[in-house]
TIVO-2410 file (N, C-alpha, C; in nm, 3 decimals):
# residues 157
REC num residu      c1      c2      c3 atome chaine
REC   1      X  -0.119   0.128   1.926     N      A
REC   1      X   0.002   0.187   1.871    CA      A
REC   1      X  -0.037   0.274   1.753     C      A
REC   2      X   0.056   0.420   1.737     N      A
REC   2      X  -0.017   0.494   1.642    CA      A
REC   2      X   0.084   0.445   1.507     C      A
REC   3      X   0.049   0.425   1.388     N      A
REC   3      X   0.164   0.424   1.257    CA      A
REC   3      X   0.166   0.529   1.184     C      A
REC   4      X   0.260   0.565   1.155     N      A
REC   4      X   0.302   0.733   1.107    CA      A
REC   4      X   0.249   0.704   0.926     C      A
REC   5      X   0.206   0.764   0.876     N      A
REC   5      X   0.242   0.790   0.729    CA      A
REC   5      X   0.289   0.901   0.704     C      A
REC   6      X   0.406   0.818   0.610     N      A
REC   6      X   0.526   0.926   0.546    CA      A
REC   6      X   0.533   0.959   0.411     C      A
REC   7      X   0.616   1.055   0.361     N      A
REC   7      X   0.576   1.133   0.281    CA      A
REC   7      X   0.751   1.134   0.234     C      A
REC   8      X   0.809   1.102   0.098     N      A
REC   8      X   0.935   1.178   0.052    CA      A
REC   8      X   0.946   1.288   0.045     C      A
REC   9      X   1.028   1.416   0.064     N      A
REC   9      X   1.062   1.532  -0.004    CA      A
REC   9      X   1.189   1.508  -0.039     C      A
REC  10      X   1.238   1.663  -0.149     N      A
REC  10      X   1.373   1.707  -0.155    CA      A
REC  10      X   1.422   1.793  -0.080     C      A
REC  11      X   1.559   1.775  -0.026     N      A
REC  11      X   1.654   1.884   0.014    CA      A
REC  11      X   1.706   1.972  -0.074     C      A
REC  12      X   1.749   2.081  -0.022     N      A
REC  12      X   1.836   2.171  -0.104    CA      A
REC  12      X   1.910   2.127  -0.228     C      A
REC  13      X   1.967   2.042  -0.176     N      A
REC  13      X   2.082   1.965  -0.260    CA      A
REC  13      X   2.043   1.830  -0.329     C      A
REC  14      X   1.910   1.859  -0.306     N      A
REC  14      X   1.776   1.760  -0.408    CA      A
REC  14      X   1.802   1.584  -0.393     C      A
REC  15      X   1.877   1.578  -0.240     N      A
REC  15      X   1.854   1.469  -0.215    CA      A
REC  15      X   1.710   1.407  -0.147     C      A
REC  16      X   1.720   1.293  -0.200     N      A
REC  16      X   1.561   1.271  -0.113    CA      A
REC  16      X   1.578   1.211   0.037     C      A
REC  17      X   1.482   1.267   0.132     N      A
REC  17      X   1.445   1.236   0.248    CA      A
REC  17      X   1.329   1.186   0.305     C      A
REC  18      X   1.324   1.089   0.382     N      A
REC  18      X   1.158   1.065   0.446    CA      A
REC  18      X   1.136   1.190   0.541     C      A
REC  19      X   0.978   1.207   0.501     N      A
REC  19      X   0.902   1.291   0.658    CA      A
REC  19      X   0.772   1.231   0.673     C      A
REC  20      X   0.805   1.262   0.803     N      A
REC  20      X   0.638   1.217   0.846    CA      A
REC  20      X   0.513   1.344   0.820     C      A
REC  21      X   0.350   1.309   0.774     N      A
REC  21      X   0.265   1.344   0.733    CA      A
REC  21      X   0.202   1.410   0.812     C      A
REC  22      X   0.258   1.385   0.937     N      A
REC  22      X   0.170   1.402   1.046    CA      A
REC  22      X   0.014   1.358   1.118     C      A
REC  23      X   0.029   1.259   0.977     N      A
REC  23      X  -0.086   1.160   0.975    CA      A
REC  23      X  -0.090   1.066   1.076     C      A
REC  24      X  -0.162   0.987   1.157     N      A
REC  24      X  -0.126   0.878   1.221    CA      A
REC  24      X  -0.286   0.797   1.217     C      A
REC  25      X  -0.247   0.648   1.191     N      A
REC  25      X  -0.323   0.574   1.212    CA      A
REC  25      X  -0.340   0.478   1.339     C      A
REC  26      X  -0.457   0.445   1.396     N      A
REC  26      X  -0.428   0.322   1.480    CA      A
REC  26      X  -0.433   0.171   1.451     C      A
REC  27      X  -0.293   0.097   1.467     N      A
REC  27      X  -0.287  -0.020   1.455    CA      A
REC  27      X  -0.216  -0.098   1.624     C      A
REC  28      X  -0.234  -0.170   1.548     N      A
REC  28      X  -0.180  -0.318   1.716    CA      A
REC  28      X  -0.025  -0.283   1.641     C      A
REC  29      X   0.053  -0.272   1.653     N      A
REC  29      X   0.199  -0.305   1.614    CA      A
REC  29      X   0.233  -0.436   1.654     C      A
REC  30      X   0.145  -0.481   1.769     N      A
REC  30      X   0.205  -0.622   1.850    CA      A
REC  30      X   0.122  -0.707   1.736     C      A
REC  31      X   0.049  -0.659   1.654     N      A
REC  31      X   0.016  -0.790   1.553    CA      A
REC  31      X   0.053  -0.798   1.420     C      A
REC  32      X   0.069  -0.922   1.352     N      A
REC  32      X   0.122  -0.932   1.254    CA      A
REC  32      X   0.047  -0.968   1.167     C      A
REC  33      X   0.014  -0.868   1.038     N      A
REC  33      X  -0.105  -0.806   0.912    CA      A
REC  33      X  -0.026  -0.937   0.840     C      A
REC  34      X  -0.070  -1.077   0.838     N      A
REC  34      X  -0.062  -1.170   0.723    CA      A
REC  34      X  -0.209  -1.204   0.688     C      A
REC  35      X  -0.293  -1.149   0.747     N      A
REC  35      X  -0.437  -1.148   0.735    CA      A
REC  35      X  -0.491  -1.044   0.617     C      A
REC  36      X  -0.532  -1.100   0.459     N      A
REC  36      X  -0.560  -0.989   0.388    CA      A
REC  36      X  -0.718  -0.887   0.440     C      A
REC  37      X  -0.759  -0.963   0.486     N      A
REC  37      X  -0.919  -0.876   0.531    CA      A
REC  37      X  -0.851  -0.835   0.636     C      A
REC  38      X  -0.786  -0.829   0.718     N      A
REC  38      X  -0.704  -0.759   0.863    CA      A
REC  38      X  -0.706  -0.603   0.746     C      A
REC  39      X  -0.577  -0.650   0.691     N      A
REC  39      X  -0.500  -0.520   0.602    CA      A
REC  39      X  -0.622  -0.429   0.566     C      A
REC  40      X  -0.737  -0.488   0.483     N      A
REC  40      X  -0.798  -0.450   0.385    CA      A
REC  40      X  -0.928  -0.336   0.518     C      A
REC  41      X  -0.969  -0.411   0.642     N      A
REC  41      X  -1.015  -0.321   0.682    CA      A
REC  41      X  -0.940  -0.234   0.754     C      A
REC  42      X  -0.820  -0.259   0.796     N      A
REC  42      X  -0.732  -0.119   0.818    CA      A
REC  42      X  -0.725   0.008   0.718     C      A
REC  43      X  -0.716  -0.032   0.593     N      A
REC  43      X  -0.720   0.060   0.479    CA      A
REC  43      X  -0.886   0.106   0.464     C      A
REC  44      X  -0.987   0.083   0.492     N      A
REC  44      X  -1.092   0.132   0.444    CA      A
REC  44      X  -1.147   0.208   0.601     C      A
REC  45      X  -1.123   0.131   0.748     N      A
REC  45      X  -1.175   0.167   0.828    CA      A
REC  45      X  -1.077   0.278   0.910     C      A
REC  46      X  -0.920   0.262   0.911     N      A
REC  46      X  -0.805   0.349   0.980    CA      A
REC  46      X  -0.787   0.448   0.887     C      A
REC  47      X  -0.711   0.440   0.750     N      A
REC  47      X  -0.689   0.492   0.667    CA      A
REC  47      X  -0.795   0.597   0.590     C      A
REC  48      X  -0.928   0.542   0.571     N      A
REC  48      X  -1.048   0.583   0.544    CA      A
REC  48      X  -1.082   0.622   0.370     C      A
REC  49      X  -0.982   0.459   0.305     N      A
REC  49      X  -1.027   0.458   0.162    CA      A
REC  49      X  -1.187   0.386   0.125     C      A
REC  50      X  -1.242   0.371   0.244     N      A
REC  50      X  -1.405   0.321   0.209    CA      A
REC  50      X  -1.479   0.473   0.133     C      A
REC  51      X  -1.446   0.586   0.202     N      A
REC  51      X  -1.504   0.692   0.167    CA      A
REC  51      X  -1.428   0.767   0.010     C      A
REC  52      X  -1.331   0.724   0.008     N      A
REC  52      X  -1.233   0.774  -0.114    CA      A
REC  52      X  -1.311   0.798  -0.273     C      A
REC  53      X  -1.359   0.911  -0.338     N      A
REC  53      X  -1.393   0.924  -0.425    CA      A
REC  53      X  -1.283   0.899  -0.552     C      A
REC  54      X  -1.125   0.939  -0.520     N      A
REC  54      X  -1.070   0.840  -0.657    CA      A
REC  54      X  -1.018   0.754  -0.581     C      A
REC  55      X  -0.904   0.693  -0.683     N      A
REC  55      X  -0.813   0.595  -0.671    CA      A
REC  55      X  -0.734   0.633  -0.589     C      A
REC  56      X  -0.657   0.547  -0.453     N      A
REC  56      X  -0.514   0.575  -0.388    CA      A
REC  56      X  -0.431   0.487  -0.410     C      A
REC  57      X  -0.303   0.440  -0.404     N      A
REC  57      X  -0.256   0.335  -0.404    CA      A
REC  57      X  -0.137   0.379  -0.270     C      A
REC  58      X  -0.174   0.243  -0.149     N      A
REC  58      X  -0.023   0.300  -0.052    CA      A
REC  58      X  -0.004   0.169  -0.070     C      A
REC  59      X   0.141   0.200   0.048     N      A
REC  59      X   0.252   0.129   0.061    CA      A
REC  59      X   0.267   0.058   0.215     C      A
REC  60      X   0.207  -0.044   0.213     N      A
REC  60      X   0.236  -0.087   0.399    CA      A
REC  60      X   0.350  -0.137   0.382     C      A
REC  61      X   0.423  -0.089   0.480     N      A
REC  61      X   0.558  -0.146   0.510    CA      A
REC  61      X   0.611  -0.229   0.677     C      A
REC  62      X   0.634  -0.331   0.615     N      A
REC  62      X   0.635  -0.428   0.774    CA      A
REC  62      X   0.744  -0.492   0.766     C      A
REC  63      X   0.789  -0.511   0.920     N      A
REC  63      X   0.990  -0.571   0.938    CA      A
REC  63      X   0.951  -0.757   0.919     C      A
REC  64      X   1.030  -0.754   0.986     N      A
REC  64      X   1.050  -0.913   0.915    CA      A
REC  64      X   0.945  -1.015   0.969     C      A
REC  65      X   0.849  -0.962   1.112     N      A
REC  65      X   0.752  -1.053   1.173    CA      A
REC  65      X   0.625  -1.004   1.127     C      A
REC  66      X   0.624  -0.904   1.027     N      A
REC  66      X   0.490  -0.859   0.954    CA      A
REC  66      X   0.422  -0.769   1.029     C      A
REC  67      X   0.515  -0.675   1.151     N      A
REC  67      X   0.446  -0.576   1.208    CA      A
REC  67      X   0.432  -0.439   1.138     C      A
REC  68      X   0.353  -0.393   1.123     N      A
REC  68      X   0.314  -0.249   1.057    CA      A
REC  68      X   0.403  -0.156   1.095     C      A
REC  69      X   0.450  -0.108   1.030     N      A
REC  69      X   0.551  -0.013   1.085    CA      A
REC  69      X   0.573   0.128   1.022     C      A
REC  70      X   0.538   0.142   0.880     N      A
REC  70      X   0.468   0.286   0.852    CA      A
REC  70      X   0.373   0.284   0.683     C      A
REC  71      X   0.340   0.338   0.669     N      A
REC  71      X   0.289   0.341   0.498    CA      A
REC  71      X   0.278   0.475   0.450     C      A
REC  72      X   0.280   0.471   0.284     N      A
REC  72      X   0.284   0.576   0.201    CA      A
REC  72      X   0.188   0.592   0.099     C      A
REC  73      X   0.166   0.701   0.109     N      A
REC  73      X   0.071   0.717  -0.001    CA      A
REC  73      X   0.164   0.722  -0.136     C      A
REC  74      X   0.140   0.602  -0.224     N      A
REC  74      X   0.238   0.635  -0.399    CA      A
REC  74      X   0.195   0.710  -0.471     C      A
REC  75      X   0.057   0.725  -0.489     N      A
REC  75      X  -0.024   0.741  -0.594    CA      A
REC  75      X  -0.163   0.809  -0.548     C      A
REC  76      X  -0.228   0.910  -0.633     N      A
REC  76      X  -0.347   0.992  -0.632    CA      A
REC  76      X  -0.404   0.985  -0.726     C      A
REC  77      X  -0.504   0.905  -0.827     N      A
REC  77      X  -0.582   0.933  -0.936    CA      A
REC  77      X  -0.659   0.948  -0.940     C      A
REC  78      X  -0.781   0.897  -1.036     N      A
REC  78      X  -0.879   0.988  -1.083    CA      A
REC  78      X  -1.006   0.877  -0.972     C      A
REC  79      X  -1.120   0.897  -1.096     N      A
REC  79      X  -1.252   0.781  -1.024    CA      A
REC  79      X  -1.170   0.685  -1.064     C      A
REC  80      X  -1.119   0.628  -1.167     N      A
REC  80      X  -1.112   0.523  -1.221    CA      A
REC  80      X  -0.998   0.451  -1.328     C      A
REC  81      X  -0.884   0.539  -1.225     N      A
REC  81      X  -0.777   0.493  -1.277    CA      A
REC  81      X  -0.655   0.561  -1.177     C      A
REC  82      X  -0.529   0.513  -1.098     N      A
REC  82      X  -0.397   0.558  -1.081    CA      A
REC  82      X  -0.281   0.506  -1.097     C      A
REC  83      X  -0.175   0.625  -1.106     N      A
REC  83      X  -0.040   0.506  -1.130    CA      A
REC  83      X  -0.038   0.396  -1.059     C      A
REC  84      X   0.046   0.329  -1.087     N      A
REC  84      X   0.114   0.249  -1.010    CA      A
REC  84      X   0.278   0.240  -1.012     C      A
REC  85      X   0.369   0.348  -0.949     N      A
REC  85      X   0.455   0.370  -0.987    CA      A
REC  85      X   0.565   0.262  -0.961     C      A
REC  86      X   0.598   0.187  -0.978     N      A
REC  86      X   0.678   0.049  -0.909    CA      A
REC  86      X   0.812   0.102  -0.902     C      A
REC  87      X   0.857   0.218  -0.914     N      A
REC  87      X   1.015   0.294  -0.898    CA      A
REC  87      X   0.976   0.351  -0.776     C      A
REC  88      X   0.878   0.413  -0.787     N      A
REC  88      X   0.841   0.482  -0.616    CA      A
REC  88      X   0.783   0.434  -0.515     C      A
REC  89      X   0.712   0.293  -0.521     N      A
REC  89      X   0.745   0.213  -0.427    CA      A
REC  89      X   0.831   0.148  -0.398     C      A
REC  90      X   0.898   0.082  -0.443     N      A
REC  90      X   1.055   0.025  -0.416    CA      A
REC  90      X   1.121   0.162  -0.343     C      A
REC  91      X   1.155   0.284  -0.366     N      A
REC  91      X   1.220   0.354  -0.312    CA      A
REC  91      X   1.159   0.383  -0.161     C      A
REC  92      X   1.037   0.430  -0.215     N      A
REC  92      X   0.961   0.442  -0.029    CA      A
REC  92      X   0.986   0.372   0.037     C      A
REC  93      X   0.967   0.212   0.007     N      A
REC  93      X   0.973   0.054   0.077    CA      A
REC  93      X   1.130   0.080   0.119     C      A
REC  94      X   1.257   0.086   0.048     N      A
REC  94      X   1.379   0.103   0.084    CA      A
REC  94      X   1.406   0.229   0.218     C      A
REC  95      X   1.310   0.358   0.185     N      A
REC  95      X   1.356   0.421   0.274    CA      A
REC  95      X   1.327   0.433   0.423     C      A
REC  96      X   1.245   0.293   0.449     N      A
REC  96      X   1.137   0.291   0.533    CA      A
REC  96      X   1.201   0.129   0.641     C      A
REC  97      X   1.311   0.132   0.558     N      A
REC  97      X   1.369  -0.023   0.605    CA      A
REC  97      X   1.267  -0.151   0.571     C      A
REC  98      X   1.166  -0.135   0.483     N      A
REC  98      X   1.100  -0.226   0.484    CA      A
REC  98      X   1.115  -0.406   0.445     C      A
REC  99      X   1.096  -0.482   0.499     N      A
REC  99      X   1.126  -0.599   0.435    CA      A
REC  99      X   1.054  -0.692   0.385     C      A
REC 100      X   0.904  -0.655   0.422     N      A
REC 100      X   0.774  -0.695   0.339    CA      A
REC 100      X   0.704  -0.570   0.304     C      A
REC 101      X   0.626  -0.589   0.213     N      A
REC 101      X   0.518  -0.493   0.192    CA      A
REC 101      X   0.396  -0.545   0.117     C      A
REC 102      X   0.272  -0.480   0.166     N      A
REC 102      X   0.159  -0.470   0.077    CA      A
REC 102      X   0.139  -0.383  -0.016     C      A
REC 103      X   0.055  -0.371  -0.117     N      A
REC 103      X  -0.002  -0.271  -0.159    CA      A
REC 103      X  -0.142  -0.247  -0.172     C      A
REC 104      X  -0.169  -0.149  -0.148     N      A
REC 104      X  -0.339  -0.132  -0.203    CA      A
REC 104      X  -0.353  -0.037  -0.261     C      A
REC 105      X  -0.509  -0.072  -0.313     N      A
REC 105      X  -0.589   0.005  -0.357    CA      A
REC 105      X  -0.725   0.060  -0.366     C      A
REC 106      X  -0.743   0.126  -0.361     N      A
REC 106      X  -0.903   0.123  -0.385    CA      A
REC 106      X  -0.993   0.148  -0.535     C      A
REC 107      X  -1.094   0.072  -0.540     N      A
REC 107      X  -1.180   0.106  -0.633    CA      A
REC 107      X  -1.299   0.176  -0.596     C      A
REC 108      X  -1.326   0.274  -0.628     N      A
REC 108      X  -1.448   0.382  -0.572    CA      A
REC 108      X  -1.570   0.324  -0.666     C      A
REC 109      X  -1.593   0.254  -0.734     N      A
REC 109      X  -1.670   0.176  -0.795    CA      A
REC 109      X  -1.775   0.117  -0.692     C      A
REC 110      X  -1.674   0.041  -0.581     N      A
REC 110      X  -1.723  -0.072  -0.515    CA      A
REC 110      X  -1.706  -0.212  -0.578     C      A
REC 111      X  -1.624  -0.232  -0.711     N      A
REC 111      X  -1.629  -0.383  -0.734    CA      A
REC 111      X  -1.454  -0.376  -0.729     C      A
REC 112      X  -1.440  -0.449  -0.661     N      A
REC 112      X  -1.272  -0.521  -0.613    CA      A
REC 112      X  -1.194  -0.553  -0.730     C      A
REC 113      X  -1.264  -0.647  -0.830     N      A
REC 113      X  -1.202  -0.676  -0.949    CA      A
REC 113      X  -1.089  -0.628  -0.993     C      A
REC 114      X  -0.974  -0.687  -0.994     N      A
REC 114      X  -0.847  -0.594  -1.093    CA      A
REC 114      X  -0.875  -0.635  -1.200     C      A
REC 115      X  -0.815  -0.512  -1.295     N      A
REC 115      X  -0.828  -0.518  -1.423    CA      A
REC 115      X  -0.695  -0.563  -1.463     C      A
REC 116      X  -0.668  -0.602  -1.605     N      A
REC 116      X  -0.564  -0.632  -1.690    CA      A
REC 116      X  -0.486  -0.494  -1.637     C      A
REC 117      X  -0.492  -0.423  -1.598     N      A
REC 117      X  -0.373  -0.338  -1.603    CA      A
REC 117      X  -0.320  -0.311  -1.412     C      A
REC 118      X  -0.466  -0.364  -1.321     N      A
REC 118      X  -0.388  -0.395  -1.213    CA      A
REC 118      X  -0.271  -0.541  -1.211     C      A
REC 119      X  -0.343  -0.611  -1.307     N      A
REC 119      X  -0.276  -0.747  -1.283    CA      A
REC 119      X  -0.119  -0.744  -1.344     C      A
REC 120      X  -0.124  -0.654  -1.449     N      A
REC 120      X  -0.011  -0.602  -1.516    CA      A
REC 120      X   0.095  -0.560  -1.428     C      A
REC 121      X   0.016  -0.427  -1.340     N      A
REC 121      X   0.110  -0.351  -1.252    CA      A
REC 121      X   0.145  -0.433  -1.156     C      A
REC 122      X   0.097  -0.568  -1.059     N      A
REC 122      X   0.130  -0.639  -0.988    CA      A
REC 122      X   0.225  -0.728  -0.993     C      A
REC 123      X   0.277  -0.762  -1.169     N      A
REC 123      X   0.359  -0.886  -1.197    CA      A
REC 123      X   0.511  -0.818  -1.206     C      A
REC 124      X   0.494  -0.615  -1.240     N      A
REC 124      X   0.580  -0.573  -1.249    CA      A
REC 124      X   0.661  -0.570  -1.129     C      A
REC 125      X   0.552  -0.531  -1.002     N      A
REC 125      X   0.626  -0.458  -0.919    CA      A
REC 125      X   0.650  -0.564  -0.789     C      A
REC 126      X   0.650  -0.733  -0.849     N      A
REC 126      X   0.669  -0.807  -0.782    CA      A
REC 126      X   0.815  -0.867  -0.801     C      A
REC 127      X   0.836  -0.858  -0.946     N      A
REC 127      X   0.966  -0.884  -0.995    CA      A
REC 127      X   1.083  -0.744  -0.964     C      A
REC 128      X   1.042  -0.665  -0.981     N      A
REC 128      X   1.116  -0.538  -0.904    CA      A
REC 128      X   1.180  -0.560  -0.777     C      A
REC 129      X   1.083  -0.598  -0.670     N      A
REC 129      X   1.093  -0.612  -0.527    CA      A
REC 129      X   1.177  -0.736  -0.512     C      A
REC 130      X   1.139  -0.847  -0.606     N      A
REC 130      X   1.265  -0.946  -0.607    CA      A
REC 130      X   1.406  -0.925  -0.618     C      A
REC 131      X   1.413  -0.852  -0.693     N      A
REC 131      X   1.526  -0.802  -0.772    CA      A
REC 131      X   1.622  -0.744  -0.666     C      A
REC 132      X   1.559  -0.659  -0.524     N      A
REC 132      X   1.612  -0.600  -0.420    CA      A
REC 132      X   1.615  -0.628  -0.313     C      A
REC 133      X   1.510  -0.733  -0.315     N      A
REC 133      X   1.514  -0.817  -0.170    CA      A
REC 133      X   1.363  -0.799  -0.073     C      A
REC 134      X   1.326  -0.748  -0.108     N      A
REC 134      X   1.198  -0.743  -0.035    CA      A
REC 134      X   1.083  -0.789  -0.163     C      A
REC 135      X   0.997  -0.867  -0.017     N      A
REC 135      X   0.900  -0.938  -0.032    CA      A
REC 135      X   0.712  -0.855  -0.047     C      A
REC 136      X   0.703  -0.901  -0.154     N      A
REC 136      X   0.560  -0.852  -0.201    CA      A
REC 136      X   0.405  -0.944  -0.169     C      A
REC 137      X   0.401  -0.876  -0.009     N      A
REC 137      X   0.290  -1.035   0.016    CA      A
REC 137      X   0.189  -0.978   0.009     C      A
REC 138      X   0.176  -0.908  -0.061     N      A
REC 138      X  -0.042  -0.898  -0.136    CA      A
REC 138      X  -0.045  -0.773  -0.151     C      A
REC 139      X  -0.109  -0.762  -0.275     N      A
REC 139      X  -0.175  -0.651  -0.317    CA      A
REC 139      X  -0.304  -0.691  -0.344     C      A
REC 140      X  -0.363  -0.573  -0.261     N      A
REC 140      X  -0.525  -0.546  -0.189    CA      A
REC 140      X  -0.628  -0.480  -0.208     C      A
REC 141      X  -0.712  -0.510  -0.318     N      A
REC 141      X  -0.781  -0.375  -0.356    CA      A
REC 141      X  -0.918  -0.403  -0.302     C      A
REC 142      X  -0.933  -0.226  -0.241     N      A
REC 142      X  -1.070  -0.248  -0.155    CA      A
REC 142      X  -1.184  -0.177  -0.239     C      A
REC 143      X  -1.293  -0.222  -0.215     N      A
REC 143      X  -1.412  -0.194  -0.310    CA      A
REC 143      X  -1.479  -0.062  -0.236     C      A
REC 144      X  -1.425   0.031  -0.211     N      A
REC 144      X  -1.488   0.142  -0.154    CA      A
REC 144      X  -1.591   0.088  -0.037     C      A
REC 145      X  -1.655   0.187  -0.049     N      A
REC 145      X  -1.796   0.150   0.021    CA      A
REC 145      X  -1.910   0.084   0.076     C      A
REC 146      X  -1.856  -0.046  -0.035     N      A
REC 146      X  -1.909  -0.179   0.003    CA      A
REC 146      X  -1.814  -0.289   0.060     C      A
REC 147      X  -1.711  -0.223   0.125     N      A
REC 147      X  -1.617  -0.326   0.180    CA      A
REC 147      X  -1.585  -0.473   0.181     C      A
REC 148      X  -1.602  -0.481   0.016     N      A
REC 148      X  -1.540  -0.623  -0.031    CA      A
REC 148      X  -1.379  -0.617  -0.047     C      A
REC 149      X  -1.348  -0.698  -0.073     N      A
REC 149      X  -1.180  -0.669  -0.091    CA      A
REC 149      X  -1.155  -0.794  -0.202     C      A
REC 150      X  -1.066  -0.750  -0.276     N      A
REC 150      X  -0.963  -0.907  -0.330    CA      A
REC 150      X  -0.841  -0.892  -0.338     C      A
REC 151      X  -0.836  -0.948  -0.329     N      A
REC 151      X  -0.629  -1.011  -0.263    CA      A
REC 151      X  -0.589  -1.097  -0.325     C      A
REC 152      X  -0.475  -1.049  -0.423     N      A
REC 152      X  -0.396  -1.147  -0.524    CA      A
REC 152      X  -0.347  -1.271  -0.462     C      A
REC 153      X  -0.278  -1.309  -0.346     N      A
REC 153      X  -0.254  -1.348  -0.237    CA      A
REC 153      X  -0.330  -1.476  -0.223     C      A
REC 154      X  -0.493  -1.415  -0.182     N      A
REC 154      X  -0.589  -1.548  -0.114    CA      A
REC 154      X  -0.613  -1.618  -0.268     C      A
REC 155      X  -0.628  -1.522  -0.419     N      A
REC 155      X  -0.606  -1.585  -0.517    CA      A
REC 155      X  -0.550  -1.596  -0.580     C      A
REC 156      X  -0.427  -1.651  -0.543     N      A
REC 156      X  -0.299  -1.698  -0.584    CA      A
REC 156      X  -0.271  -1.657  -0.718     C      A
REC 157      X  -0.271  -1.517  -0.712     N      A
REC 157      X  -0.202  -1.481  -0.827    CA      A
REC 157      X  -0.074  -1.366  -0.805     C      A
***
C-alpha cells in the first residue's frame, strides 16, 4: 500500500487546506505500527531520514487500529537542531482525521539521545494532544546513519 505525505497550504481566502506532496511511501496499511523499531525503520528506510543531513520532524498519523494512513513533514532544521511546533502538529494530526500519532525525528549525529529540549518538546505536545483527544504513542528519534533509534515509549517516558 502506497501512504501519501501531505503538505498544508492557503487558499485565497487564507483558509487552510490539506494537499498531497506527491510523495508516496511504501507501507503494509494491513499492519498496525505499535512496533517502535517497525516505525523507526520506516522513517530511515521508506522515508529516507537515515541519509538526512539536518533535522526533520514528521507526523505519522494512524485511525484507531494503528494503521498508517498519511504523515507530514512539521519541521526542517539545521544539523543540530528543529522546531518542534506542537500547534502544527495538532492541526496536521486534526486535518488528517488522525486518532493516534507518532512523531519523529532524526539526529544526523547518529546518537538517538534526546536532549532536555526534545524531552521538553515531548511533555508539551503530549498534553496538547490530550487536551483534543488524540493519542501520542511515541516519539521516535532515529540516529541517522547508524540506525539506532530511541523511543520515549519503550522508555517509558
Amino acid at each position: 500500500m502506497k501512504i501519501k505525505e501531505y503538505r498544508t497550504a492557503l487558499t485565497a481566502d487564507r483558509q487552510t487546506v490539506i494537499r498531497e506532496t506527491g510523495r508516496t511511501y511504501n507501507a503494509d496499511g494491513r499492519k498496525c505500527y505499535t512496533d517502535p523499531e517497525m516505525i523507526a525503520n520506516f522513517m530511515l528506510d521508506e522515508v529516507g531520514t537515515r541519509e538526512a543531513a539536518e533535522e526533520h520532524v514528521y507526523i505519522l498519523c494512524f485511525d484507531t487500529k494503528q494503521h498508517l494512513t498519511g504523515l507530514f513533514e512539521a519541521s526542517h532544521g539545521s544539523v543540530n537542531e528543529s522546531m518542534f511546533p506542537v500547534r502544527e502538529i495538532m492541526q496536521k494530526s486534526l486535518l488528517l482525521g488522525a486518532v493516534n500519532i507518532a512523531v519523529t525525528h532524526n539526529h544526523p549525529s547518529g546518537d538517538p539521545t534526546p536532549s532536555e529540549a526534545d524531552k521538553a518538546a515531548t511533555s508539551r505536545l503530549k498534553n496538547a494532544a490530550e487536551i483534543i483527544g488524540i493519542n501520542v504513542i511515541d516519539h521516535i528519534i532515529t540516529g541517522g546513519i547508524t540506525g539506532y533509534y530511541f523511543s520515549f515509549c519503550e522508555n517509558r517516558m
